[in-house]
DRENRO-587785 format. One line per 3 residues: their letters; for each residue x, y, z of N, C-alpha, C. Coordinates in steps of 0.05 Angstrom, whole numbers, plus 5000, padded with zeros to 4 digits. Atoms other than C-alpha are relative to their C-alpha. Example, Ala and Ser with C-alpha at 12.3 -4.5 7.8 and 13.67 -1.06 7.14 Angstrom:
BEGIN
AS = 5018/4976/5000/5246/4910/5156/5018/5024/5000  4984/4976/4999/5273/4979/5143/4985/5022/5014
***
This chain:
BEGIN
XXX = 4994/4991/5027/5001/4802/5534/4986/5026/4995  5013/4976/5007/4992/4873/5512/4978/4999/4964  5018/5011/5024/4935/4885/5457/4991/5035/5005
XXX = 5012/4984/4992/4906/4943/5431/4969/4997/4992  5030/5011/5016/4823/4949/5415/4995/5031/4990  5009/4973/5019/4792/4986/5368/4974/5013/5014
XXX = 5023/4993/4993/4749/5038/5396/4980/5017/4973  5017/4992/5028/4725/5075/5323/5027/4987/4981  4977/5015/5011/4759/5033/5262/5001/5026/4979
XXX = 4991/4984/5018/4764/5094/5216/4975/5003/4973  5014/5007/5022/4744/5093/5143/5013/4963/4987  4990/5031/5012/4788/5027/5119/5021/4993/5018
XXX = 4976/5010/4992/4828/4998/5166/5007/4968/5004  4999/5029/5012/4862/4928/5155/5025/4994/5006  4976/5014/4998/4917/4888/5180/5018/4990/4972
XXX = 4994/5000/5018/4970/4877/5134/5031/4991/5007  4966/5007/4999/5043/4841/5130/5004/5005/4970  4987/5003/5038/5080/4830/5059/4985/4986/4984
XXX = 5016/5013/5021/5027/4799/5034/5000/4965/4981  5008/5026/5013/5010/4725/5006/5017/4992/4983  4982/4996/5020/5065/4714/4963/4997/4963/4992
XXX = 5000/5024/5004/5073/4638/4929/4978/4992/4991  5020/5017/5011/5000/4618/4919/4984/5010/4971  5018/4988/5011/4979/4659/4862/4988/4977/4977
XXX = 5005/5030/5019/4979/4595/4815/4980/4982/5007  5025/5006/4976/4920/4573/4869/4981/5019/4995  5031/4975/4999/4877/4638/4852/5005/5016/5026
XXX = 4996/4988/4972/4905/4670/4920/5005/5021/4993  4994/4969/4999/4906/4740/4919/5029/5015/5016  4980/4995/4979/4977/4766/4951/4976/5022/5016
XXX = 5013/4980/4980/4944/4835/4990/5017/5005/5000  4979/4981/5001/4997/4870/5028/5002/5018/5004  4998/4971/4995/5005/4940/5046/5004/5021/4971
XXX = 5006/4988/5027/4992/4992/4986/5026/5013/5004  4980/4984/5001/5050/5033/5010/5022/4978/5015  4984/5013/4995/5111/4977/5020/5020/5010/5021
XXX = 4982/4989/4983/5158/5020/5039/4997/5009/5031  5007/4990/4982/5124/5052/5091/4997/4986/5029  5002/5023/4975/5106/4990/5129/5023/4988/5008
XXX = 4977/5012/4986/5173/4961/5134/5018/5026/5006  4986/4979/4998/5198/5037/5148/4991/4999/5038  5028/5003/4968/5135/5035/5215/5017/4980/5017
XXX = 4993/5021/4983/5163/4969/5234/5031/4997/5013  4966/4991/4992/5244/4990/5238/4998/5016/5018  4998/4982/4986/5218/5047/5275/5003/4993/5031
XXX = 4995/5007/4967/5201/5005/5332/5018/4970/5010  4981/5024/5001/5257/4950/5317/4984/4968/4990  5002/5027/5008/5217/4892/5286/5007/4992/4972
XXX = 4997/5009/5030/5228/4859/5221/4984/5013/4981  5009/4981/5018/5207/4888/5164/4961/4974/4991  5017/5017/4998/5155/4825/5161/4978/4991/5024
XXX = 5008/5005/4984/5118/4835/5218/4966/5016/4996  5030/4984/5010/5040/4858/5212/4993/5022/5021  5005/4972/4996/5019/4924/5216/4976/5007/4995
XXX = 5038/4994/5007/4948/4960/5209/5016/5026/4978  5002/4979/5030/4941/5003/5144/4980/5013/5001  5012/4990/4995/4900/5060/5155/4999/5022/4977
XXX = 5005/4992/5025/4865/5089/5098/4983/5030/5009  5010/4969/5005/4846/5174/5089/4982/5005/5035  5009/5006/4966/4809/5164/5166/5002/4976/5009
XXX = 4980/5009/4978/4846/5145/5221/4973/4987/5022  5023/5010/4984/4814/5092/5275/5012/5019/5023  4994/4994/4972/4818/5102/5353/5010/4980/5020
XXX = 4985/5030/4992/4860/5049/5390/5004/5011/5026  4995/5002/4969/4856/5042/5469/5022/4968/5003  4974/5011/4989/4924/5003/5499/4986/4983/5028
XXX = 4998/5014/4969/4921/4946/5548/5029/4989/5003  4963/5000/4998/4991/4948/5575/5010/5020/4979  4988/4981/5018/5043/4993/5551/5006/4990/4970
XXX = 4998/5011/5043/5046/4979/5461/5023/5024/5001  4983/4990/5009/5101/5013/5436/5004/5010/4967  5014/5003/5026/5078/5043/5368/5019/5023/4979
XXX = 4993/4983/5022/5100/5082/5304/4983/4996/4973  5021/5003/5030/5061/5108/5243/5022/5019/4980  4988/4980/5026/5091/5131/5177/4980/4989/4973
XXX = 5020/4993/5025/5058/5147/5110/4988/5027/5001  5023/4968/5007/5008/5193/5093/4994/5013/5036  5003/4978/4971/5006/5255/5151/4977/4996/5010
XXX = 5029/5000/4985/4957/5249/5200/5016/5012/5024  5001/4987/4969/4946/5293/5272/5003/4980/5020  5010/5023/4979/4963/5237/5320/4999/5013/5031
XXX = 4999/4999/4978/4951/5238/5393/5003/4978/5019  5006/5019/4980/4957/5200/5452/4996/5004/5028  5022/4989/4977/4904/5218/5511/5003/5035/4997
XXX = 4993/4969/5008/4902/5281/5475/5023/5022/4995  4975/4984/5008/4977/5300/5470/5007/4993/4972  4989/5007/5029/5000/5308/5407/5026/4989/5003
XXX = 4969/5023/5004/5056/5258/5384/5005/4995/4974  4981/4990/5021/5103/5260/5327/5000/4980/4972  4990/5020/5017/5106/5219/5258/5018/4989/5006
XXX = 4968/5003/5010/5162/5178/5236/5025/4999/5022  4989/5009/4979/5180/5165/5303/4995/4978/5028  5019/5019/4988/5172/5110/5353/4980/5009/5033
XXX = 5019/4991/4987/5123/5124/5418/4983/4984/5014  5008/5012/4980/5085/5097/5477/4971/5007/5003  5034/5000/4986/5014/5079/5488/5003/4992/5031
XXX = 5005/5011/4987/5010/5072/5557/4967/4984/5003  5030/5026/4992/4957/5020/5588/4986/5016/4998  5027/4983/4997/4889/5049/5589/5003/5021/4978
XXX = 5003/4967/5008/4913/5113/5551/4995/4976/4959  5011/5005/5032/4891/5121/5475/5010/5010/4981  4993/4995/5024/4914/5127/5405/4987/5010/4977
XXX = 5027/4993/5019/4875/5172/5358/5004/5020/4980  5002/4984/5024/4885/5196/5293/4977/5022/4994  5025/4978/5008/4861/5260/5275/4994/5011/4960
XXX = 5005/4979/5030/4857/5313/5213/5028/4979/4979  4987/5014/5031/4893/5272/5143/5012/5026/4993  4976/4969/5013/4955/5332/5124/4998/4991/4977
XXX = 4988/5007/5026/4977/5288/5062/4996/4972/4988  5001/5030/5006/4978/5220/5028/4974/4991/5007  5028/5023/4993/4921/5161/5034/5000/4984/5027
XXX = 4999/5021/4986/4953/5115/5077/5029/4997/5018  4980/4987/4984/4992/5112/5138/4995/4960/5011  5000/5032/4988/5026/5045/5167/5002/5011/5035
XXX = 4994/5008/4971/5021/5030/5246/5011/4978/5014  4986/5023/4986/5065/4983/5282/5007/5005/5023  4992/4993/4977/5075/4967/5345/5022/4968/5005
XXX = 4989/5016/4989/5126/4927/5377/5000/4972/5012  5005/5039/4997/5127/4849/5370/4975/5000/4969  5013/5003/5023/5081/4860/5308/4966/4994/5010
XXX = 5031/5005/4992/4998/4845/5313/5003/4969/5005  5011/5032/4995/4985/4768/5337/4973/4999/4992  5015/5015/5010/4945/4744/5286/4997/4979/4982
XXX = 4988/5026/5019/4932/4682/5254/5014/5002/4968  4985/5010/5041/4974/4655/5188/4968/4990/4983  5013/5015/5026/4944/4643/5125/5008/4993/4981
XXX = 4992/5007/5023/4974/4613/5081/5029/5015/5002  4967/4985/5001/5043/4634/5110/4995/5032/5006  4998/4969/4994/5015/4707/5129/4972/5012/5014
XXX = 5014/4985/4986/4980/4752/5163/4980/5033/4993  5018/4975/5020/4947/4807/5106/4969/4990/4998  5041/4996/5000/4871/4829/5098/4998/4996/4973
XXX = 5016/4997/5031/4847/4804/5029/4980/5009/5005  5017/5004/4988/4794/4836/5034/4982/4991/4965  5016/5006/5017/4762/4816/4961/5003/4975/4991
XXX = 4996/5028/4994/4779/4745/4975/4990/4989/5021  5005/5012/4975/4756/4750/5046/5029/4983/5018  4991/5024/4988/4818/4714/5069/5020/5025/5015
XXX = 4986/4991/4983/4857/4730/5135/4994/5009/5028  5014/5008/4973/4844/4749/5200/4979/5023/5003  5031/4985/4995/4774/4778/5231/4982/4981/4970
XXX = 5010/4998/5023/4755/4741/5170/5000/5013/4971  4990/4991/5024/4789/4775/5111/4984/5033/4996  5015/4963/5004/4748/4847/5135/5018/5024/5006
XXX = 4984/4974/4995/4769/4915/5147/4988/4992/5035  5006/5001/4974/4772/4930/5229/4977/5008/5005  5029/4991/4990/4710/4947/5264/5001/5008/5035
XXX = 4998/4993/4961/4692/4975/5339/5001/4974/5010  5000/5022/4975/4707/4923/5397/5025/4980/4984  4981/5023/5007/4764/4883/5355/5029/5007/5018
XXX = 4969/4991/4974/4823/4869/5404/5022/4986/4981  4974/5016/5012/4891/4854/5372/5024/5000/5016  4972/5006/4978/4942/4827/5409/5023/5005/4993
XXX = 4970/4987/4999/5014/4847/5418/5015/4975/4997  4982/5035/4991/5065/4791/5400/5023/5008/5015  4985/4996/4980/5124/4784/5436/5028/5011/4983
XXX = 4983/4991/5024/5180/4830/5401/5025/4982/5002  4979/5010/5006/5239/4798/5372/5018/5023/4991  4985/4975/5020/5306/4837/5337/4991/4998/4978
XXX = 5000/4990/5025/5296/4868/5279/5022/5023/4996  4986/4972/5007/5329/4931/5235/4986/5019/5019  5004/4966/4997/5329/5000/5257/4998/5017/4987
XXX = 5004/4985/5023/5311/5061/5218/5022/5026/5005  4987/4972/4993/5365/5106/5243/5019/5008/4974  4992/4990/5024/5383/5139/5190/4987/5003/4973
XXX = 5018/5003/5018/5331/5123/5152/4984/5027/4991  5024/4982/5003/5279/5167/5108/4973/4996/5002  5031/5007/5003/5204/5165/5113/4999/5002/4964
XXX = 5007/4992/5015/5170/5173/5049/4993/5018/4988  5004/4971/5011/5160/5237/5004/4975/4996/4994  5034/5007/5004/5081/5239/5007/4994/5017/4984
XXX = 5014/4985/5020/5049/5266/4947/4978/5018/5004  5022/4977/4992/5001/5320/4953/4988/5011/4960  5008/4998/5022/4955/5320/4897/4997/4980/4979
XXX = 4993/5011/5024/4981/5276/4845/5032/4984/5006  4970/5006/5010/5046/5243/4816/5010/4993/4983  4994/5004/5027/5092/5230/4760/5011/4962/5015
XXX = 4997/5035/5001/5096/5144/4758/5023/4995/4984  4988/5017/5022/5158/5108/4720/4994/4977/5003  5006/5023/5005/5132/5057/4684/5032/4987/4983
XXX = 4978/5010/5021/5178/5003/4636/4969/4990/4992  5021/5000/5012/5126/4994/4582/4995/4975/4988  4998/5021/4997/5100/4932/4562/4990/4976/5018
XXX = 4989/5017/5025/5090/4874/4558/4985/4999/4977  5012/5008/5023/5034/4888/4504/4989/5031/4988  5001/4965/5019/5046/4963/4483/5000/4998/4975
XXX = 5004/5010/5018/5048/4932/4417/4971/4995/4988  5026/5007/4994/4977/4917/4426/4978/5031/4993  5007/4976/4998/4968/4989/4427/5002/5020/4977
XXX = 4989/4994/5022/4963/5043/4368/5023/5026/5010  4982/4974/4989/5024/5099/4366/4993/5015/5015  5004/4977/4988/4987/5152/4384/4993/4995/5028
XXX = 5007/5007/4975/4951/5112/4445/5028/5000/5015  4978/4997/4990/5023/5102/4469/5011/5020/5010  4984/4979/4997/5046/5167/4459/4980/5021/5027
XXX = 5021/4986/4977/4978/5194/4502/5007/4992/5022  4995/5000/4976/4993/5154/4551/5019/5010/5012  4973/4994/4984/5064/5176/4567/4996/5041/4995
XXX = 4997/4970/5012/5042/5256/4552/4973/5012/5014  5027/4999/4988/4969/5257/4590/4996/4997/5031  5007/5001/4972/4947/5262/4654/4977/4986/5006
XXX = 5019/5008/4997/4902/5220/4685/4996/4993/5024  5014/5004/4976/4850/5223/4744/4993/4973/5012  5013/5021/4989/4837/5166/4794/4975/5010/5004
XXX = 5038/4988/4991/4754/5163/4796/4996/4982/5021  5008/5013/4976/4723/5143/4854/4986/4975/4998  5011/5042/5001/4710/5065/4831/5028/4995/5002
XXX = 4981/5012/4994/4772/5058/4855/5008/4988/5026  4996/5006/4974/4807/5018/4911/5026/4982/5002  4965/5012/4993/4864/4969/4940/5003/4973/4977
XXX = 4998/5022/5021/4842/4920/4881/5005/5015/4972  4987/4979/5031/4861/4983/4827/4987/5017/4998  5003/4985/5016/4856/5045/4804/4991/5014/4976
XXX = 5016/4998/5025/4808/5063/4754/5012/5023/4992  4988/4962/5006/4841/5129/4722/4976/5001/4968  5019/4995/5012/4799/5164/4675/5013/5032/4976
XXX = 4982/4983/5021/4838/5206/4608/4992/4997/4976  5000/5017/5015/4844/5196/4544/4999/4983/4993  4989/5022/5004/4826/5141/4519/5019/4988/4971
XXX = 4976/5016/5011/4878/5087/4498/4997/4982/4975  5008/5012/5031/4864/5055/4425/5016/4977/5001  4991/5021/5005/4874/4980/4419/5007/5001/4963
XXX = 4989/5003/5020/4907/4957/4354/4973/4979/4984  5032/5021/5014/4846/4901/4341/4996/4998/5024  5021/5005/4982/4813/4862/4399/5014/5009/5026
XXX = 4984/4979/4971/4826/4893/4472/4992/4978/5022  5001/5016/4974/4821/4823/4504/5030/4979/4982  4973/5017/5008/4882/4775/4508/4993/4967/5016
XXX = 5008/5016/4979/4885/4708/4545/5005/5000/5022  4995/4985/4962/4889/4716/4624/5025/4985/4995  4974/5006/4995/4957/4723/4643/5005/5008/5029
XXX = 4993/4984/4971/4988/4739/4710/5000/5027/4997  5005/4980/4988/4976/4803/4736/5020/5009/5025  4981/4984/4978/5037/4839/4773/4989/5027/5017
XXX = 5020/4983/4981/5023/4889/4825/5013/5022/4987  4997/4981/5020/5028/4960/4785/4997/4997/4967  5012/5007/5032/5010/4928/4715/4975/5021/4988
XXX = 5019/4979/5013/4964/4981/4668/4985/4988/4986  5019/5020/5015/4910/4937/4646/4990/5024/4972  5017/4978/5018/4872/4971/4590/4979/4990/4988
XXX = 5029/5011/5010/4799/4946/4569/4997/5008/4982  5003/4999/5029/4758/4957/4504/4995/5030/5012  5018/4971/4999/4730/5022/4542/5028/5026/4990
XXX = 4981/4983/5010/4810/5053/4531/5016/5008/5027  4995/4981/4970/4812/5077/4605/5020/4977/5020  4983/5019/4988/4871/5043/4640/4989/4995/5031
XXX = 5004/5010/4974/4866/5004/4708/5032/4996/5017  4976/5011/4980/4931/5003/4754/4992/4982/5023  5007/5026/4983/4928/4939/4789/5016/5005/5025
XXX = 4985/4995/4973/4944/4942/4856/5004/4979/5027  5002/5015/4974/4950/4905/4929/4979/4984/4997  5027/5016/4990/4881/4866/4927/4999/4990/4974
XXX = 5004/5006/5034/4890/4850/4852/4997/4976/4989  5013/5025/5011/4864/4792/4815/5030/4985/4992  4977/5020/5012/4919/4736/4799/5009/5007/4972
XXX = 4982/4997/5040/4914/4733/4725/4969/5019/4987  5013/4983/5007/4873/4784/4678/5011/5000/4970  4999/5005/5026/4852/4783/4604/5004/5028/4985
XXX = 5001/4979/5022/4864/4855/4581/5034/5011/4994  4980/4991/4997/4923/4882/4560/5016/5006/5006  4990/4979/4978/4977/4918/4598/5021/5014/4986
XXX = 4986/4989/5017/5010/4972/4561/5027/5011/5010  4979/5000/4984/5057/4979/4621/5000/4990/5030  5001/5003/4972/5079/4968/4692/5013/5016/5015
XXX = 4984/4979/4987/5096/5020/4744/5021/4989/5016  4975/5019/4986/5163/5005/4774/5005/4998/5017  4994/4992/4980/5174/4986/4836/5003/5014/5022
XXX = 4995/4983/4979/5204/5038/4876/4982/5016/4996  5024/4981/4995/5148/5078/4857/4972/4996/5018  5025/5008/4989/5094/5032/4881/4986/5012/5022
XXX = 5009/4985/4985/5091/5061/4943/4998/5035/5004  5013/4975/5011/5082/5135/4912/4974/4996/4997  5025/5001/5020/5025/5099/4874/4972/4994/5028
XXX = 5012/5011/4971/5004/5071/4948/4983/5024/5015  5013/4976/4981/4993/5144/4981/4977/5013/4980  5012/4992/5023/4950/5159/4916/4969/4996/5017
XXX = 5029/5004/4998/4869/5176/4923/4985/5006/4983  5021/4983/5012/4809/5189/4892/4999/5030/4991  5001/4975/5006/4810/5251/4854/5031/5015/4994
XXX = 4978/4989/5002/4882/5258/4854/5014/4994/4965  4988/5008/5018/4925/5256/4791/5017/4982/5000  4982/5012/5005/4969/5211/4756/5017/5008/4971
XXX = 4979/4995/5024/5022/5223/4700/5023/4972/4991  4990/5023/5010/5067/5167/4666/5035/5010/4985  4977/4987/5023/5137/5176/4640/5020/4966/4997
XXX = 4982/5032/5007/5174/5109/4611/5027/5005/5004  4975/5007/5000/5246/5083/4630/5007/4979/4995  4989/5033/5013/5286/5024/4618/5000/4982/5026
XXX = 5000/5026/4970/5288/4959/4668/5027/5006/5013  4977/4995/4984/5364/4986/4680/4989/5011/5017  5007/4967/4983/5339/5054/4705/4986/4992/5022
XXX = 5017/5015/4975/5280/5014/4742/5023/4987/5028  4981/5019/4986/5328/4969/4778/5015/5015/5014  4985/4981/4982/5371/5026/4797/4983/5020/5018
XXX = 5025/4977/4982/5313/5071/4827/4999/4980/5025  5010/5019/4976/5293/5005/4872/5030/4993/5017  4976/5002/4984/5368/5004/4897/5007/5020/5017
XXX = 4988/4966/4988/5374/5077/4915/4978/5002/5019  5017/4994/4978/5307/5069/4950/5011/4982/5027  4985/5024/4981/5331/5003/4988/5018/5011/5020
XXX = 4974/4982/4987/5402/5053/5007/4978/5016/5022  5011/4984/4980/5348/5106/5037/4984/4987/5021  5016/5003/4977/5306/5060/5081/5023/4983/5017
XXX = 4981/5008/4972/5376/5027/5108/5014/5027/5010  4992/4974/4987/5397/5101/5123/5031/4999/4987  4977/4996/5019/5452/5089/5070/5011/5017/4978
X = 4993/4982/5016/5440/5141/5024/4982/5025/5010
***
């Protein structure tokens, strides 16, 4: 069985399928890949299911030595790849031979770049899956990010889609404009807080991570108390505390949460919100659940190479 090991793990790197889905009513954290698209874009590249686990490689890239030929593809955020020093191409699929090595260099664009290789990573289920909580601890290596000497095995590939025709992702550089659908407790909120949010810009600060986005703007004026009773927590939800300063909940995100949410970013954006970092901007512009619904169709068309 082919496998590859980590010879440097990067700055965050972390196995990752679709994430935990079903137990949140248990306190289970889904996880998941921050950039969705991307990972089931990685995994078409080299024909597996769009469900197959992938490593998620955060602003620095690890160094991966091949036992037996792996068969790999990265998409997301730009990075210099190599392999035994030749440069090798995004967004396309690609060969580790045995012995030879895989090594992310210089970060062009975006946060986060998916890797897949052919037959997906062999690692254990949890609970139906194969993602890094890592603020739950749960999953494999022990619910951590990778580290030097970890070997991950190659499973044995099955069919999946293809991406021919497909697009990668449009990686943000800098910033981005989010559609949210606003709600469910913008009500909660006074006019003007509303109107700031959708008219303001606001910085991710560096207390941020795959459990949310601290952004840091104007703040957002509750109407009276700025706690509610814990409710579920969707992944893109805009929490908002007494401090004003919204939280976008993200991949590692708590089940249920007592503060407000004056909106939720939609879908097809998520993985915009995915390539997002520290220091970069965010912006907000409201649409309707039609408009939502139709954005997440038109993206669906571009990763089957339909539109």
């Amino acid at each position: 069985m082919a496998s590859l090991t980590v010879v440097r793990a990067g700055m965050l790197t972390t196995v990752q399928d679709q994430g935990r889905w079903g137990y949140q009513h248990l306190g289970v954290p889904v996880a998941g890949p921050m950039d969705l698209y991307s990972h089931r874009y990685a995994n078409r590249l080299v024909g597996n299911p769009d469900d197959q686990a992938a490593l998620e490689v955060t602003l620095i890239g690890p160094e991966l030595q091949a036992e037996g030929d792996v068969d790999c593809a990265v998409s997301g955020a730009l990075f210099d790849l190599a392999v035994d020093g030749a440069p090798v191409s995004m967004n396309v699929a690609f060969t580790v031979p045995s012995g030879g090595r895989l090594r992310f260099g210089n970060r062009l664009a975006g946060a986060r770049a998916a890797l897949a290789v052919r037959g997906g990573f062999d690692v254990p289920l949890l609970f139906g899956s194969r993602a890094t909580s890592l603020v739950s601890r749960m999953g494999p290596f022990g619910g951590r990010a990778l580290v030097a000497r970890d070997v991950l095995a190659v499973g044995e590939s099955s069919p999946g889609g293809l991406a021919s025709g497909a697009l990668p992702i449009a990686v943000p550089q800098g910033g981005a404009r989010l559609r949210v659908v606003m709600g469910p407790h913008d009500a909660m909120f006074t006019e003007a807080a509303r109107e700031a949010f959708l008219t303001s810009r606001f910085v991710i600060t560096p207390q941020s991570n795959r459990m949310g986005y601290r952004l840091e703007g104007p703040p957002l004026t509750h109407v009276g108390a700025a706690d509610i009773l814990s409710d579920a927590t969707p992944v893109g939800s805009l929490q908002v505390p007494a401090s004003g300063q919204p939280i976008l909940l993200m991949a590692d995100r708590q089940t249920t949460g007592g503060y407000p949410k004056i909106a939720t970013v939609v879908t097809a954006d998520l993985p915009l919100a995915g390539q997002l970092a520290p220091g970069d901007w965010i912006e907000f512009a409201a649409v309707t659940p039609a408009a939502a619904l139709d954005a997440l169709k038109r993206q669906e068309q571009r990763l089957a190479g339909t539109r």
